[in-house]
PyMOL Python script that loads the backbone (N, CA, C, O; Angstrom):
from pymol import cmd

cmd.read_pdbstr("""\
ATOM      1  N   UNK A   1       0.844  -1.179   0.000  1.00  0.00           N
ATOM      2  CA  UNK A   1       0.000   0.000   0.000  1.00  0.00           C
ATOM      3  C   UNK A   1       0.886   1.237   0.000  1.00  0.00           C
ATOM      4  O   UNK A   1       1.181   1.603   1.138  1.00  0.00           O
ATOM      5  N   UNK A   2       1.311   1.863  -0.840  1.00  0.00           N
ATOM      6  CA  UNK A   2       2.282   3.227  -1.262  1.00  0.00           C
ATOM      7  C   UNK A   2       1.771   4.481  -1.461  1.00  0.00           C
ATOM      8  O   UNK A   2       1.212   4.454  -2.558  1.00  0.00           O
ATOM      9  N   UNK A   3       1.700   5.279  -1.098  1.00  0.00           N
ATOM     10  CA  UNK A   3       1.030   6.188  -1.526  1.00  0.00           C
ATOM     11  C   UNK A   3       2.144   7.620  -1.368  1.00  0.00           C
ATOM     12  O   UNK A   3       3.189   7.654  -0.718  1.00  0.00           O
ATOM     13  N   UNK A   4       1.433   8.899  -2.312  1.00  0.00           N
ATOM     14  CA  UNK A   4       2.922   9.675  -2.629  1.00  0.00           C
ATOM     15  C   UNK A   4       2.712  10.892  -1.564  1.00  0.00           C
ATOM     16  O   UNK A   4       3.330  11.944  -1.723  1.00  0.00           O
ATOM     17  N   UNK A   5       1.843  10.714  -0.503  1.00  0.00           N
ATOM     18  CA  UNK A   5       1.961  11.458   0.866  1.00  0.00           C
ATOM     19  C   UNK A   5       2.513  11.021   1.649  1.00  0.00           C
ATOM     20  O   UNK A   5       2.368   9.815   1.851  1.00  0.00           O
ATOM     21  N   UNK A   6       3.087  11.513   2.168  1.00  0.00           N
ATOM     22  CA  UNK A   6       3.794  10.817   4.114  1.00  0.00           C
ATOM     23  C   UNK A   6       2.690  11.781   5.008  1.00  0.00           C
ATOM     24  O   UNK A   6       2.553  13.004   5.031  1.00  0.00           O
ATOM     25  N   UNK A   7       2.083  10.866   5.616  1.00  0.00           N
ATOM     26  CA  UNK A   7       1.599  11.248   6.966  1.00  0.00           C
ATOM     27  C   UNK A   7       2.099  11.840   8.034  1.00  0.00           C
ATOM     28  O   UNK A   7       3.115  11.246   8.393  1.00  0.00           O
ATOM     29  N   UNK A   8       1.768  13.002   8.893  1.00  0.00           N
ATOM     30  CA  UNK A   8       2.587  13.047  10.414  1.00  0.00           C
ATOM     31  C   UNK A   8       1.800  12.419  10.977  1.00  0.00           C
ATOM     32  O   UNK A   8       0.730  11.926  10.619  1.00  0.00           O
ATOM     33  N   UNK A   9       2.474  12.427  12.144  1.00  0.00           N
ATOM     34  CA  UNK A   9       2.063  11.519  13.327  1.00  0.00           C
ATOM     35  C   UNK A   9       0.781  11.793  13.665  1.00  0.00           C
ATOM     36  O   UNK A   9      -0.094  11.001  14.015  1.00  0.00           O
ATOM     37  N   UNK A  10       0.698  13.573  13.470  1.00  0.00           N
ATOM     38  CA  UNK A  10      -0.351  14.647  13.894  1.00  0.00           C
ATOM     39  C   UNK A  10      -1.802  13.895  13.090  1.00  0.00           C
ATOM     40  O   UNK A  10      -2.829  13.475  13.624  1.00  0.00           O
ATOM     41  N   UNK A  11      -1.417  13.924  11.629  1.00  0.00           N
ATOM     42  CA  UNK A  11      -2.771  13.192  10.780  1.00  0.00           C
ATOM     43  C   UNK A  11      -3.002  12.052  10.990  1.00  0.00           C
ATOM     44  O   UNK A  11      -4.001  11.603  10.429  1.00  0.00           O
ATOM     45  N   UNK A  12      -2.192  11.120  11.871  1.00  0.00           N
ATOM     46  CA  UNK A  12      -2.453   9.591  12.134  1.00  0.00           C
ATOM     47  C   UNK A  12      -3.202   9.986  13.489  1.00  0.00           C
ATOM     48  O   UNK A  12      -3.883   9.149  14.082  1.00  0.00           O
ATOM     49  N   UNK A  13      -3.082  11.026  13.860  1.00  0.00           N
ATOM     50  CA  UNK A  13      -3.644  10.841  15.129  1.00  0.00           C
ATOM     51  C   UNK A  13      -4.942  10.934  15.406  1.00  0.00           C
ATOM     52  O   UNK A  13      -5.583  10.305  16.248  1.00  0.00           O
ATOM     53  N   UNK A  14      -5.502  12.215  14.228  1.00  0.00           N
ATOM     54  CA  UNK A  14      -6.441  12.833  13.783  1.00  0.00           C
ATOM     55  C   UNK A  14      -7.448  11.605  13.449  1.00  0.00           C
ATOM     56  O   UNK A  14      -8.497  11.313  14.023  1.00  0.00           O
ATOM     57  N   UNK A  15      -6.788  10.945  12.298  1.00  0.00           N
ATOM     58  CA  UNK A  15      -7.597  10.416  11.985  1.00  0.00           C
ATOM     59  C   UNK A  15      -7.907   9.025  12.549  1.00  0.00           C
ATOM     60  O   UNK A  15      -8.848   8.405  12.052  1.00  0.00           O
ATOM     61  N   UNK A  16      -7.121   8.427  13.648  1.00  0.00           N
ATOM     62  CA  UNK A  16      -7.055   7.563  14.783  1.00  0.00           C
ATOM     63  C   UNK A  16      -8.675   8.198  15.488  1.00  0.00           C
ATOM     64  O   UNK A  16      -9.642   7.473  15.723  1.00  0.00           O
ATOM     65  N   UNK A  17      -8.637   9.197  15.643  1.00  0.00           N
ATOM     66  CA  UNK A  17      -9.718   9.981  16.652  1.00  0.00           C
ATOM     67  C   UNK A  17     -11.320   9.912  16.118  1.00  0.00           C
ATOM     68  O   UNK A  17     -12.360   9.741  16.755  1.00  0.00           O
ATOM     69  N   UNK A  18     -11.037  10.150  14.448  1.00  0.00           N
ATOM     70  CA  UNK A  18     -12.042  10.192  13.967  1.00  0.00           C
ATOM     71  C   UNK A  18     -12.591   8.730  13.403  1.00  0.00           C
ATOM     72  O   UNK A  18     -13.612   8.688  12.717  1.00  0.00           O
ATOM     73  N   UNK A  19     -12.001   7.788  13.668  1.00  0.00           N
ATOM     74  CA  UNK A  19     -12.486   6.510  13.513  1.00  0.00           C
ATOM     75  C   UNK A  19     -12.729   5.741  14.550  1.00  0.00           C
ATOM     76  O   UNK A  19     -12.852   4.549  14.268  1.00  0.00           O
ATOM     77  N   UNK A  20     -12.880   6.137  16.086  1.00  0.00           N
ATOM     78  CA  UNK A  20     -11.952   5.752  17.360  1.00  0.00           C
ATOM     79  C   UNK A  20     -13.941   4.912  17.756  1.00  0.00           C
ATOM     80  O   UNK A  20     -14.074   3.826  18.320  1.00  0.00           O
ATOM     81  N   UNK A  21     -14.987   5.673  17.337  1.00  0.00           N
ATOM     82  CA  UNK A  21     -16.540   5.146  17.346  1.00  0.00           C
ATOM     83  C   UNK A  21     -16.229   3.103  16.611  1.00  0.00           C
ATOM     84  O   UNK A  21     -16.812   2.058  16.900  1.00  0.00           O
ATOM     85  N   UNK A  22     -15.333   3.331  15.860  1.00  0.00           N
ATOM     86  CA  UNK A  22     -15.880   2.484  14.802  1.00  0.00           C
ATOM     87  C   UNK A  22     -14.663   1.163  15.324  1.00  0.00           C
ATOM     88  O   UNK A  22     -14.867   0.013  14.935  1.00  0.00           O
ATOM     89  N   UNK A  23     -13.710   1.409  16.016  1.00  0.00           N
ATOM     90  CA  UNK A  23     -12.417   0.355  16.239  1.00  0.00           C
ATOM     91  C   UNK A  23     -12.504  -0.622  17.652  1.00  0.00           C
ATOM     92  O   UNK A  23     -13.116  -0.158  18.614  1.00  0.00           O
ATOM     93  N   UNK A  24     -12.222  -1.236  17.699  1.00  0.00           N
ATOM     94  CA  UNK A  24     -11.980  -2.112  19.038  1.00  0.00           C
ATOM     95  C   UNK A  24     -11.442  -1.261  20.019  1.00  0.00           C
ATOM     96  O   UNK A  24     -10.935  -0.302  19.439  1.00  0.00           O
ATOM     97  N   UNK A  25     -11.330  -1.178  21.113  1.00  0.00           N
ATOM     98  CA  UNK A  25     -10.980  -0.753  22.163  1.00  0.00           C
ATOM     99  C   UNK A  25      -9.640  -1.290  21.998  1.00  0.00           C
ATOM    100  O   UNK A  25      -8.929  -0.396  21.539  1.00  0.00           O
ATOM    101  N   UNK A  26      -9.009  -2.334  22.171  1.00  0.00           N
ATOM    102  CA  UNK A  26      -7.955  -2.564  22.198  1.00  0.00           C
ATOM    103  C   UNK A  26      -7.188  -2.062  20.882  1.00  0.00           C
ATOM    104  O   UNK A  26      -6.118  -1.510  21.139  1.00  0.00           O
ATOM    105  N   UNK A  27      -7.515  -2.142  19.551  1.00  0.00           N
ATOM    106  CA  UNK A  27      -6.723  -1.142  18.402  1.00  0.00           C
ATOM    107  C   UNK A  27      -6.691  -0.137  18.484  1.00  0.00           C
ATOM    108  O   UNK A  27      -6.007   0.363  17.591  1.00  0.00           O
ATOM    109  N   UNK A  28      -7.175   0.662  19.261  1.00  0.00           N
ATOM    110  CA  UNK A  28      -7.578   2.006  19.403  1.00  0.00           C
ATOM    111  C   UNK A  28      -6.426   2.632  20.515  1.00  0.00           C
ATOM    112  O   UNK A  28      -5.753   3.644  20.318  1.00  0.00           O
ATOM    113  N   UNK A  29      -6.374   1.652  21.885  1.00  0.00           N
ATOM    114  CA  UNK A  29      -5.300   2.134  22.279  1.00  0.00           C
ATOM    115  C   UNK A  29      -4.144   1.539  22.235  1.00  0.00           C
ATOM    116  O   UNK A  29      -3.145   1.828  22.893  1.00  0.00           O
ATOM    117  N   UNK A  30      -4.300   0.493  21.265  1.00  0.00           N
ATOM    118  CA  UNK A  30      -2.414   0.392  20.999  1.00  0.00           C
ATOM    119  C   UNK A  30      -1.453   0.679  20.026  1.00  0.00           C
ATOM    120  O   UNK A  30      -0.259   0.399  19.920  1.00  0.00           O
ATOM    121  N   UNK A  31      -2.626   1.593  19.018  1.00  0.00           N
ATOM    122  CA  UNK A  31      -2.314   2.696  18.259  1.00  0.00           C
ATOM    123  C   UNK A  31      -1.977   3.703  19.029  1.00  0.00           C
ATOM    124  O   UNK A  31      -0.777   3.975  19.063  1.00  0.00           O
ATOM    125  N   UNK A  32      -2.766   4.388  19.711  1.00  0.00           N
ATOM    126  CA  UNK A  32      -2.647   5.714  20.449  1.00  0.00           C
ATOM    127  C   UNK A  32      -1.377   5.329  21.218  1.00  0.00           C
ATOM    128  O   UNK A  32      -0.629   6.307  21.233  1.00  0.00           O
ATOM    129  N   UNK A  33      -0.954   4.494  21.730  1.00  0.00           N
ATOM    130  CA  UNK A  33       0.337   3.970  22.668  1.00  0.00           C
ATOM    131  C   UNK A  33       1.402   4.413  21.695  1.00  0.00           C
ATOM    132  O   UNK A  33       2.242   5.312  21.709  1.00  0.00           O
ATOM    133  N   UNK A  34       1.024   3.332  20.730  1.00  0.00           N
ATOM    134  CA  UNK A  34       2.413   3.579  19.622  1.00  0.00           C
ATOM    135  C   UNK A  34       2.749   4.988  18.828  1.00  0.00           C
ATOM    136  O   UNK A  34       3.707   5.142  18.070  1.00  0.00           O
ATOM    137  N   UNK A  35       2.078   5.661  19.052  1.00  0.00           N
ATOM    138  CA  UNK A  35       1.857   7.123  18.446  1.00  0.00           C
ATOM    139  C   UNK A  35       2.582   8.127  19.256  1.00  0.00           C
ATOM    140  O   UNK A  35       3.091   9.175  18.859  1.00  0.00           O
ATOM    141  N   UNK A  36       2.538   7.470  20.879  1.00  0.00           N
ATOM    142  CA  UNK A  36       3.427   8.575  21.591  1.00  0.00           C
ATOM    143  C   UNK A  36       5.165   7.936  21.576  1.00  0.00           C
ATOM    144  O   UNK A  36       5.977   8.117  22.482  1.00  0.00           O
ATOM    145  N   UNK A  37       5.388   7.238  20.403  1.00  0.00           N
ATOM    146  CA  UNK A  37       6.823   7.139  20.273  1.00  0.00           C
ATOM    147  C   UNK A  37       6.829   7.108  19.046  1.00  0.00           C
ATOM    148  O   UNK A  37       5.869   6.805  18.338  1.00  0.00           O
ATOM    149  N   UNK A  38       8.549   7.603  18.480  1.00  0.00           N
ATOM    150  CA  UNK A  38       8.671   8.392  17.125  1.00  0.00           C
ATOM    151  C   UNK A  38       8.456   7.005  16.038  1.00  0.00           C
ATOM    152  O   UNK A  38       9.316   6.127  16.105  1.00  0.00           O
ATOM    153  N   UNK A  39       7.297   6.832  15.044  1.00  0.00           N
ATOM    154  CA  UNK A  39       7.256   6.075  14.274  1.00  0.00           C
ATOM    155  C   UNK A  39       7.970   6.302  13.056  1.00  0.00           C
ATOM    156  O   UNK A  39       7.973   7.436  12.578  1.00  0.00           O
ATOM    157  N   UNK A  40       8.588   5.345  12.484  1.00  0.00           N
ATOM    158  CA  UNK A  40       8.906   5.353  10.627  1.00  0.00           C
ATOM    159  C   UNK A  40       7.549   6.109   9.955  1.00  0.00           C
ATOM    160  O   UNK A  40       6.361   5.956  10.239  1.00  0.00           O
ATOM    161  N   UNK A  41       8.354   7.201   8.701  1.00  0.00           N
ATOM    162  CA  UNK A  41       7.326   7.869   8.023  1.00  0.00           C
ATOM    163  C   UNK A  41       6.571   6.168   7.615  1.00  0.00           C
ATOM    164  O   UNK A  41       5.402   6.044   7.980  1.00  0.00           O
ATOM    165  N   UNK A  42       7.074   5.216   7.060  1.00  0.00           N
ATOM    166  CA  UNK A  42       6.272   4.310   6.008  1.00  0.00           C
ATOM    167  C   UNK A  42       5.155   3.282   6.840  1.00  0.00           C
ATOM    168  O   UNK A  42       4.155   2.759   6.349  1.00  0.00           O
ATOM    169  N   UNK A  43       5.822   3.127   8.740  1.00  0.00           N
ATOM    170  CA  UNK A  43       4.640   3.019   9.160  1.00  0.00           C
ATOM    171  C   UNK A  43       3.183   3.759   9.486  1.00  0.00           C
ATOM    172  O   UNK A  43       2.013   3.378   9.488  1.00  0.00           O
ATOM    173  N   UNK A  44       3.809   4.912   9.737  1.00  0.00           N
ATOM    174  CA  UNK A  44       2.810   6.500  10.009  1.00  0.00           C
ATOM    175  C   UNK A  44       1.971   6.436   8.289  1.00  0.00           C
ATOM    176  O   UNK A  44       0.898   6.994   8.062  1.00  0.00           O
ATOM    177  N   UNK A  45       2.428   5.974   7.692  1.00  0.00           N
ATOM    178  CA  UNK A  45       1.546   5.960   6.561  1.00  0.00           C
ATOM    179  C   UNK A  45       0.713   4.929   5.643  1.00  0.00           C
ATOM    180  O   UNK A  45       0.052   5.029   4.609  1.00  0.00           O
ATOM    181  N   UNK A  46       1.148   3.653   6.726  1.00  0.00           N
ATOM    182  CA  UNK A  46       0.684   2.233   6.740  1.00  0.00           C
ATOM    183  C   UNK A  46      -0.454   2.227   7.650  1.00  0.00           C
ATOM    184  O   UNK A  46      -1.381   1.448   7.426  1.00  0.00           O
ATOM    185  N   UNK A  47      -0.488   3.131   8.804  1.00  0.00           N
ATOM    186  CA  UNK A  47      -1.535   2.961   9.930  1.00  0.00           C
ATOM    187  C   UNK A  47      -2.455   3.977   9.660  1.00  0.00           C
ATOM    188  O   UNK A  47      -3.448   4.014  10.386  1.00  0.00           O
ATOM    189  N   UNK A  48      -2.316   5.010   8.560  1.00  0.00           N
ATOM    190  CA  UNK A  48      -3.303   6.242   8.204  1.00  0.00           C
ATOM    191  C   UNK A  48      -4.070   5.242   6.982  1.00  0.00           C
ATOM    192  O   UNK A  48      -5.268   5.011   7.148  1.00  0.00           O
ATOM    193  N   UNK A  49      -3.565   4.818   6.100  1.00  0.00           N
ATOM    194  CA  UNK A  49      -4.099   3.918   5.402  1.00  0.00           C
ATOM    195  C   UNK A  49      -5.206   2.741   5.419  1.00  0.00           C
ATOM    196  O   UNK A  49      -6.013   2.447   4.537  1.00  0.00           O
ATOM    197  N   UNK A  50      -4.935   1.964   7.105  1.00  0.00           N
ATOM    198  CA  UNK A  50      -5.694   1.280   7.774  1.00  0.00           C
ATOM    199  C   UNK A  50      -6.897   1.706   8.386  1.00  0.00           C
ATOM    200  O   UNK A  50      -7.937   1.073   8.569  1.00  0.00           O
ATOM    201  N   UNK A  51      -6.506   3.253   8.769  1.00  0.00           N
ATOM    202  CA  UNK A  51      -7.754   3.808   9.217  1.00  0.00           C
ATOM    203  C   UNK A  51      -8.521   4.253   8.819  1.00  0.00           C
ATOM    204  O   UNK A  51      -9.546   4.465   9.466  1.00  0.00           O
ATOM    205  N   UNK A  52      -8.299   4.758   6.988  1.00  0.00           N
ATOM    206  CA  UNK A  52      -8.743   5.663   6.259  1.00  0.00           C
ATOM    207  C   UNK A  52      -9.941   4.749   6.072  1.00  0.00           C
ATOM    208  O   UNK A  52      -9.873   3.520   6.100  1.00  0.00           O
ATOM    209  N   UNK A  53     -11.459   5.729   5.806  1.00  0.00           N
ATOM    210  CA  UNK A  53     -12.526   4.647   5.699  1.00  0.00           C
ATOM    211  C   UNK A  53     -12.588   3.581   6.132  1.00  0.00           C
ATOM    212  O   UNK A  53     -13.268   2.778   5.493  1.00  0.00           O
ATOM    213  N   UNK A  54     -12.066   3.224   7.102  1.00  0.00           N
ATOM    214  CA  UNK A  54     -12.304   1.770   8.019  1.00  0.00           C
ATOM    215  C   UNK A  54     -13.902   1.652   8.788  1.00  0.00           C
ATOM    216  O   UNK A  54     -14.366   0.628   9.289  1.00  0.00           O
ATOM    217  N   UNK A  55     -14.720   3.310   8.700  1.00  0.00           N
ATOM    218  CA  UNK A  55     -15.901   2.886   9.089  1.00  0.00           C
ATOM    219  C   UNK A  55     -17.025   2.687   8.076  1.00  0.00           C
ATOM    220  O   UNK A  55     -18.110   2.276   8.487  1.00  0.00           O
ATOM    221  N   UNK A  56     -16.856   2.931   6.871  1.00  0.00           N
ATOM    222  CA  UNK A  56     -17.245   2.575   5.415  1.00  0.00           C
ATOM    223  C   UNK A  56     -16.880   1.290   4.869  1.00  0.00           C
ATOM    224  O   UNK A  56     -17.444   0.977   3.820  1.00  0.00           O
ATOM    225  N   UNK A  57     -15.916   0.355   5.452  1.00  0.00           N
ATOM    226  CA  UNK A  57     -15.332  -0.904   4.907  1.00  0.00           C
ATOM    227  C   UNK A  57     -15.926  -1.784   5.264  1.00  0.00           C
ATOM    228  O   UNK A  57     -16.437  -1.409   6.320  1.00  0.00           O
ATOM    229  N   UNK A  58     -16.313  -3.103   5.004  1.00  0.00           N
ATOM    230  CA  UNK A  58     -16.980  -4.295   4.945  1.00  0.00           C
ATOM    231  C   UNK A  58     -16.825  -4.960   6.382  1.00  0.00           C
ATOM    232  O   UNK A  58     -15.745  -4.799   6.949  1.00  0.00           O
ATOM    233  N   UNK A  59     -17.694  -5.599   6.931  1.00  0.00           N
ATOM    234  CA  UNK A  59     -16.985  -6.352   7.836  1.00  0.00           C
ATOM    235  C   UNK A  59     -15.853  -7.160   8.141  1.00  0.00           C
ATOM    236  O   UNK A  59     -15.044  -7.011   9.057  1.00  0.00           O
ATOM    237  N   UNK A  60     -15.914  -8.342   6.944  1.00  0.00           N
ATOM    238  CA  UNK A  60     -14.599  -8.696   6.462  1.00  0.00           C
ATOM    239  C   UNK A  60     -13.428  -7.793   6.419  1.00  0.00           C
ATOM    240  O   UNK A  60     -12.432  -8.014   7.108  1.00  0.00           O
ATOM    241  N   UNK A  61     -13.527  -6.796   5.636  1.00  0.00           N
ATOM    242  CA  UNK A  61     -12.343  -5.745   5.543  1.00  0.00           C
ATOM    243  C   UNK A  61     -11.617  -5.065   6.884  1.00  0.00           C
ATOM    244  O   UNK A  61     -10.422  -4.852   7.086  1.00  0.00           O
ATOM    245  N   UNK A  62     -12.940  -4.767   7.839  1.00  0.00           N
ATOM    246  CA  UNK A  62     -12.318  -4.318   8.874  1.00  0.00           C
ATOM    247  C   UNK A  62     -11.787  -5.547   9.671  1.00  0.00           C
ATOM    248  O   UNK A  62     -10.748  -5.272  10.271  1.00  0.00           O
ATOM    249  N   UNK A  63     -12.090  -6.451   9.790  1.00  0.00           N
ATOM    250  CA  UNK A  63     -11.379  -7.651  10.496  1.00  0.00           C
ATOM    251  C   UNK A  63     -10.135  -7.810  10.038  1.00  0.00           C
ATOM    252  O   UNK A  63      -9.278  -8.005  10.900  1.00  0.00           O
ATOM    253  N   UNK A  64      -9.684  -7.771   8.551  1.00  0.00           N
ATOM    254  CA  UNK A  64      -8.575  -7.717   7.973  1.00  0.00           C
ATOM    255  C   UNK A  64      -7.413  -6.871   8.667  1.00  0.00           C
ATOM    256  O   UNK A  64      -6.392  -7.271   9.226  1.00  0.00           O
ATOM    257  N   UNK A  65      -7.957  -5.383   8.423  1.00  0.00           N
ATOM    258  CA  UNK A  65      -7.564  -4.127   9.217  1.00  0.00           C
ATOM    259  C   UNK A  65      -7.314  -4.600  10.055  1.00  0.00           C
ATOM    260  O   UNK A  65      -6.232  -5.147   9.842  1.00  0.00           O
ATOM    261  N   UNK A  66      -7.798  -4.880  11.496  1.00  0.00           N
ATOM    262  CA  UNK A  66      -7.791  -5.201  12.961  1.00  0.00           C
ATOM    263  C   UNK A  66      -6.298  -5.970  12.875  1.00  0.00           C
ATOM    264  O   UNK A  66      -5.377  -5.649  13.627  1.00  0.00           O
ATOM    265  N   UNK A  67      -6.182  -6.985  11.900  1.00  0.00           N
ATOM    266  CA  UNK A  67      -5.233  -7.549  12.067  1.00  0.00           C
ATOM    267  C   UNK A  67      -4.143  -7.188  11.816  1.00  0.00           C
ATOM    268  O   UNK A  67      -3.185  -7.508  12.520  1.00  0.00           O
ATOM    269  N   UNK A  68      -4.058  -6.583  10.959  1.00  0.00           N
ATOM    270  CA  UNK A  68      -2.991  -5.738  10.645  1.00  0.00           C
ATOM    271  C   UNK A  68      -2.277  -4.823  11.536  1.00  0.00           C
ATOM    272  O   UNK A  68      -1.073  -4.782  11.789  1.00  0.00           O
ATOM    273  N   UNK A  69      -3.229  -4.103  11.961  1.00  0.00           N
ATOM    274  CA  UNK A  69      -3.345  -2.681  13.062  1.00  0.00           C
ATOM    275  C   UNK A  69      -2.400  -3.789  14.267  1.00  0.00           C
ATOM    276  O   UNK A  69      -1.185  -3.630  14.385  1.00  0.00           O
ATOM    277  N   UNK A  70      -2.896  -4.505  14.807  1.00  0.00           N
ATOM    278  CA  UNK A  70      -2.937  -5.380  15.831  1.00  0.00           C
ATOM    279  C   UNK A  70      -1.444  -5.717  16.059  1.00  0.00           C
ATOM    280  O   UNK A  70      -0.780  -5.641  17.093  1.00  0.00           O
ATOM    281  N   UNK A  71      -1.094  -6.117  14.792  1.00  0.00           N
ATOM    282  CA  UNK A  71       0.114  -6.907  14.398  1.00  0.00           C
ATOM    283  C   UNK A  71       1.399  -5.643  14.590  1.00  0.00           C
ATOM    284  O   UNK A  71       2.619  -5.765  14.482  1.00  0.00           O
ATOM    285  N   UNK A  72       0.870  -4.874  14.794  1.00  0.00           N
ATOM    286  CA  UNK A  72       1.818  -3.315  14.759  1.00  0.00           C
ATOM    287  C   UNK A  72       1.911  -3.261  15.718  1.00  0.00           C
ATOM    288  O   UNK A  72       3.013  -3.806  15.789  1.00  0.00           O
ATOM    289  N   UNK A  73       1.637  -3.007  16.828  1.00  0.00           N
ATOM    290  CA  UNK A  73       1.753  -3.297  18.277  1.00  0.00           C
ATOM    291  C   UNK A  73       2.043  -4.279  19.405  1.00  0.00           C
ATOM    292  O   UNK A  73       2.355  -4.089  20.581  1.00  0.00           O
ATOM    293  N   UNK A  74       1.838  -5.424  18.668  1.00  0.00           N
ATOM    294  CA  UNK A  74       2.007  -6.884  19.368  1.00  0.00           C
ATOM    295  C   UNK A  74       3.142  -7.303  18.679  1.00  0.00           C
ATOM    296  O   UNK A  74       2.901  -7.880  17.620  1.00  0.00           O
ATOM    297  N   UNK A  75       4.464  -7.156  19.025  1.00  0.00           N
ATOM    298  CA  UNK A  75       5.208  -8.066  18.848  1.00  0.00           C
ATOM    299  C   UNK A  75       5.419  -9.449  19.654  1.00  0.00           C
ATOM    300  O   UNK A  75       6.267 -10.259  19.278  1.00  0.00           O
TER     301      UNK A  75
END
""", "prot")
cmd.dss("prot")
cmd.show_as("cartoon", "prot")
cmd.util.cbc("prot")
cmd.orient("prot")
């Protein structure tokens, strides 16, 4: 997933906030966790990506997401 913006942290956060109705409790804050330490631009723009329309996306799709998201935080 590539895209020719880099995100700040600031717009991951934003838009962390504005999807925050629609996410698990637990993706929600282990995003927000990982956000208060300095991320790679290509993850900051891997996790804006995940969130983007995630409350417009399929059920399937967001389960997909979840995992993904999930997998970013849980080592």
């Amino acid at each position: 997933m590539s895209c020719p913006i880099d995100h700040t942290t600031e717009e991951v956060r934003q838009k962390l906030e504005e999807q925050k109705p629609y996410l698990p409790l637990e993706i929600y804050e282990g995003i927000k966790r990982m956000l208060d330490i300095d991320q790679p631009q290509e993850r900051l723009n891997e996790i804006f990506h995940l969130l983007k329309k995630y409350d417009l996306a399929a059920e399937d799709e967001q389960l997909e997401r979840n995992t993904k998201l999930h997998g970013m935080f849980i080592k």
